[in-house]
C-alpha positions, 0 to 999 in steps of 0.5 A: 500495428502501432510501433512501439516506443519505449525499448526498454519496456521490450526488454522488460515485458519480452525479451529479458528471461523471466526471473531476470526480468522479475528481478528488474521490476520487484527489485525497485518496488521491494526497495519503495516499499521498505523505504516506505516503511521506514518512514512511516516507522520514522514518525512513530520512532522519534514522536516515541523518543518522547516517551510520551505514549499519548502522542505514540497513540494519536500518531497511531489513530491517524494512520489508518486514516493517512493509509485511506489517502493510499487507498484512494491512489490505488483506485486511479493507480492500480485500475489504471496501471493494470490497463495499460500493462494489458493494452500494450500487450494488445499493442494499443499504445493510443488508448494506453495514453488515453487510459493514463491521462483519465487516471491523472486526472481521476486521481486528482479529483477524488484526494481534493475530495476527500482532503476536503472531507477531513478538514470539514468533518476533522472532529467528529472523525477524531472521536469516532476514532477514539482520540480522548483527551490525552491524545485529540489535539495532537491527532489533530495536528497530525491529520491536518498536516499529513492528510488535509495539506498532504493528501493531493501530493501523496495519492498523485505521486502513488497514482503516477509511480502505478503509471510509470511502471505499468510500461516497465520502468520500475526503477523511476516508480520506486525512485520518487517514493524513495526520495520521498520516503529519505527525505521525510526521515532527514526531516523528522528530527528537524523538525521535532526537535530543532524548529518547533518547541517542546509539546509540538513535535507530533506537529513537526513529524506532520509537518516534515511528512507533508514536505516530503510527499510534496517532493515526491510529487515534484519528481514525478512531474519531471519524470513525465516531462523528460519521458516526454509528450509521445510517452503512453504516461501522459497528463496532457488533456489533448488525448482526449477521453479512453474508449468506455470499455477502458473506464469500466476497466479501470474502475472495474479493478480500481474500485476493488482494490480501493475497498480492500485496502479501505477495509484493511484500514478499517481492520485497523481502526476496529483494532484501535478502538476495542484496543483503547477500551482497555488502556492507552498503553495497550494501544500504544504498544499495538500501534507499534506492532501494526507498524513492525509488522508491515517491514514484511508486508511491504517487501510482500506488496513490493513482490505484487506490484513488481509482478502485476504489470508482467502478469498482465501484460503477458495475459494480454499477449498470450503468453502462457509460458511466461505468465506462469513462470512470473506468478510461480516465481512471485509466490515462492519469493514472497513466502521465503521472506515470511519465514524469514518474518516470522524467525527473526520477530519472535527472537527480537521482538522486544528489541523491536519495540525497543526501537520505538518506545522505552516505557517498559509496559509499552514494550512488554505487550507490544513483544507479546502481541508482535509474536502472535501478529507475525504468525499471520504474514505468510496467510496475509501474503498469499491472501494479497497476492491472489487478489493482485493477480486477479487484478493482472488478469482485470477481473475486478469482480473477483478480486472484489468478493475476495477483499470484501470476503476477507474483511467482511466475513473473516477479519473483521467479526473474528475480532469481535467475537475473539475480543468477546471471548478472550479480550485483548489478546483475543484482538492479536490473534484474530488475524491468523484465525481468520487469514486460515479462512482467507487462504482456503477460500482465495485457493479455491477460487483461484483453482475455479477462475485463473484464466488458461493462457496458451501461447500465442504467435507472438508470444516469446 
């Protein structure tokens, strides 16, 4: 048996109570993933104290596509972090390292690709998303900022914060997306407003976020440096390749969640262009819905990547007892914060839109759609957190049918056909029409496939 390194990963995985230990990982991502939020709010926020809605709509445009970048990081980053959490409940530290250094790497190859792919194929991109004439030219300062140049360091950081906290140090993860995520807020203004001319201010909230994710990036280059060379977080190539069950494993979690984050932005990009036939405003005032309505998406995602490393670790270790108690706690957690969602959207909602835009049509149909959208947060909670614990458990397969199933067969042609039959407000309530289904179908298959874990000999 391989001796163990790291202490406090023994303390987070065994030797803390279950809620206490809960508490030390969701805490750190909760936090990542609201500072997140706000910067990316942050963009919206002040490229809307403008008051120019064309540049709130090209800003808009872009982000389903900049989520891509994110998407692309959960390939290298949840398959692999997922992995390791399972082999060191195996106490395999050695393939542990193999399996993060394959992920490094995996992660750098494919945001080269894809920076790649944007910059060369930028126009015809832009308009398929929709850009028209008000809004192309500052899309595409935006995407070559925080895209095209940004791209490499935004998904190495999120692979690396997936890495780092697969061994239990949640508090490092989160931190380098916090310092990120400040440091893209206090940039922001300066450079809209302060160094570049009037009319360039989407370019300089671009600019301001490609900075930022440049220094988180730099963060968690030192953090692998001070873990030092024997630390199962590793990037250097003398551990040679993991075994060929560990690359199947990682991708075989990695892919899934790569799709279902893809057709969730692809959810997005429908919800942009049949929002666009109607009105540049109307897309403007769902762009800024799409983004208020992730303050308790983001708290949600935080609970599952806090859990994620837990569940499987005490899957892999046998631990039952432990495992349940994790995924109860998680849950409740997550659907006490979207209830609270949804009290506070649909008393404040236009003071919400109010923090983002002045223009009074704008803000009347964003209150409107942000009312119906928040309704839909608890069904999406429930629909994620079941695929992240298939995930814990490594069964891709299933983690991909419910992605696919929800994107595919529920989200995507419900907006379709609710726009047919009752036009743009028919595009809002899609979501919690289709999440119902989501819900019914993910119980199902969580009662028919979650694994039955006893306690092992090991197991505390």
């Amino acid at each position: 048996m391989q001796t163990k390194s790291v202490s406090s990963r023994d303390d987070v995985f065994e030797g803390l109570p279950v809620p206490v230990a809960l508490r030390r990982m969701i805490i750190p991502t909760v936090t990542s993933q609201l500072i997140v939020l706000i910067y990316n709010m942050a963009d919206t926020f002040f490229v809307g104290k403008t008051n120019n809605p064309y540049m709130v709509a090209a800003t808009s445009l872009i982000l389903p596509v900049f989520n891509i970048t994110l998407c692309l990081s959960g390939l290298a980053g949840i398959g692999g972090g997922s992995l390791i959490a399972r082999l060191l409940g195996q106490e395999r530290e050695d393939e542990a390292r193999r399996a993060s250094a394959f992920s490094l790497y995996l992660g750098f190859a494919i945001s080269s690709l894809f920076a790649v792919g944007i910059a060369l194929f930028m126009e015809p991109l832009l308009l398929l998303l929709g850009a028209g004439e008000n809004t192309y030219v500052y899309a595409r300062q935006y995407a070559l900022c925080v895209i095209v140049a940004g791209g490499i360091p935004t998904v190495l950081s999120n692979v690396m914060a997936n890495l780092i906290r697969s061994v239990g140090r949640s508090r490092e993860a989160s931190f380098g997306i916090i310092l990120g995520g400040l440091l893209n807020i206090a940039l922001d203004p300066l450079f809209m407003f302060v160094l570049m001319p009037d009319g360039y201010e989407v370019l300089g909230a671009g600019i301001a976020t490609c900075l930022s994710n440049c220094v988180a990036f730099l963060f968690f280059v030192g953090v692998l440096l001070r873990m030092g060379r024997r630390s199962v977080i590793t990037a250097s190539p003398r551990v040679g390749l993991p075994q060929k069950a560990s690359i199947l494993s990682i991708f075989g979690v990695g892919i899934p969640s790569a799709i279902a984050s893809l057709l969730f932005d692809l959810d997005y990009v429908i919800i942009d262009k049949l929002m666009v036939s109607y009105h540049d405003l109307a897309l403007a005032a769902i762009g800024i819905v799409l983004k208020v309505e992730r303050f308790p998406l983001n708290v949600g995602i935080g609970i599952c990547q806090g859990m994620l490393p837990l569940v499987a670790y005490h899957y892999s270790a046998g631990n039952g007892r432990r495992m349940n108690e994790t995924i109860r706690l998680s849950c409740r957690l997550g659907l006490a914060v979207a209830a609270v969602s949804i009290l506070l959207y649909e008393l404040f909602a236009v003071s919400f839109a109010h923090l983002f835009i002045s223009d009074p049509q704008t803000v009347d149909l964003a209150s409107q759609f942000l009312r119906i959208r928040v309704l839909a947060t608890p069904l999406m909670f429930l629909s994620f957190f079941t695929v992240y614990l298939f995930q814990a458990f490594g069964m891709g397969r299933i983690s991909l049918f419910l992605g696919m199933t929800r994107w595919l067969v529920f989200n995507i042609p419900m907006l379709f056909l609710l726009n047919t039959l009752f036009g743009m407000f028919g595009i809002v309530w899609s979501q919690v029409t289709a999440d119902i289904l989501t819900v019914l179908l993910s119980f199902c298959v969580y009662r028919r496939f979650r694994p039955v874990v006893g306690d092992s000999p090991r197991a505390g």
